[in-house]
C-alpha positions, -999 to 999 in steps of 0.1 A, spaced: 95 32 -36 72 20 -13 94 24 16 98 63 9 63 65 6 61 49 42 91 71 54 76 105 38 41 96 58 59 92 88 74 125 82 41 142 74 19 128 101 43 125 132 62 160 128 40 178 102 61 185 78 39 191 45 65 210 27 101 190 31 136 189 9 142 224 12 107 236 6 110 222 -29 78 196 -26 46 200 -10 39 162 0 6 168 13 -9 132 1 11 122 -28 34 102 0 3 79 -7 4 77 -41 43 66 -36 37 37 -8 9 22 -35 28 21 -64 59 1 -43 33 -23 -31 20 -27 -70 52 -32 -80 60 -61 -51 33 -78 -60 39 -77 -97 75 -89 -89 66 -116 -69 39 -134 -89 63 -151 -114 78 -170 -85 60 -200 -79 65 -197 -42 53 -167 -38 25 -161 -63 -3 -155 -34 11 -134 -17 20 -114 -48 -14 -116 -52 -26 -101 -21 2 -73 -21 -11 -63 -59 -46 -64 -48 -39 -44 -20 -16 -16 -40 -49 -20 -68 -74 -11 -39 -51 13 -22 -52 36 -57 -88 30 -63 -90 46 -27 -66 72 -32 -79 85 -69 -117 88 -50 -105 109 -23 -117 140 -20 -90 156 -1 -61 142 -30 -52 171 -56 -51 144 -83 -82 128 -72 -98 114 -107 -136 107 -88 -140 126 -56 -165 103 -36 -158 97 -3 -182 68 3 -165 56 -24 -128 62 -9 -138 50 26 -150 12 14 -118 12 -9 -100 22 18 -113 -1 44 -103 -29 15 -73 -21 19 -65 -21 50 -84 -53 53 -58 -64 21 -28 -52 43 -38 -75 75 -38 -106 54 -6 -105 40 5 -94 67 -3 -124 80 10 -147 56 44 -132 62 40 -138 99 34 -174 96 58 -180 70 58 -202 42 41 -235 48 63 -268 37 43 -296 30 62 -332 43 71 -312 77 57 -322 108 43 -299 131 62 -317 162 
């Protein structure tokens, strides 16, 4: 889910399409509303596993401040508290949210008992 959410806001930003599937849907920002669900549901996936529990963690705050953003933006249809201060700190969260795990999947997991030789 996530992944069409990323793929539809591709589609929207780099060849401005807001209307796509044979002018059936009107994208506009809900392509938003599709990448933070996938990430909620990653991170609710992965926190049972013992392994992977922070960074579960991370991706579920991140899809939690992604919506917070998303439902206080002005400029979404649905939006449930239209404040854009509000949306822009949310949204700077999450971004913030997004570089960290993003880091933790660049350095990998780290195995204790290894040396670093």
């Amino acid at each position: 889910m996530g992944c069409l959410g990323a793929m539809l806001g591709v589609i929207v930003t780099l060849l401005g399409w807001e209307r796509t599937f044979f002018e059936l849907a009107d994208l506009g920002l809900w392509w938003w509303a599709l990448l933070f669900a996938g990430l909620t549901l990653m991170g609710l996936s992965a926190l049972p596993s013992e392994a992977q529990r922070r960074l579960g963690a991370l991706v579920l705050v991140s899809g939690g401040l992604g919506w917070v953003s998303l439902l206080a933006d002005p400029a979404f249809p649905a939006a449930l508290m239209p404040v854009r201060s509000v949306h822009v700190v949310f949204a700077a969260a999450f971004c913030l949210g997004c570089v960290s795990w993003g880091g933790m999947l660049l350095v990998g997991p780290h195995r204790p008992g290894r040396s670093k030789s």
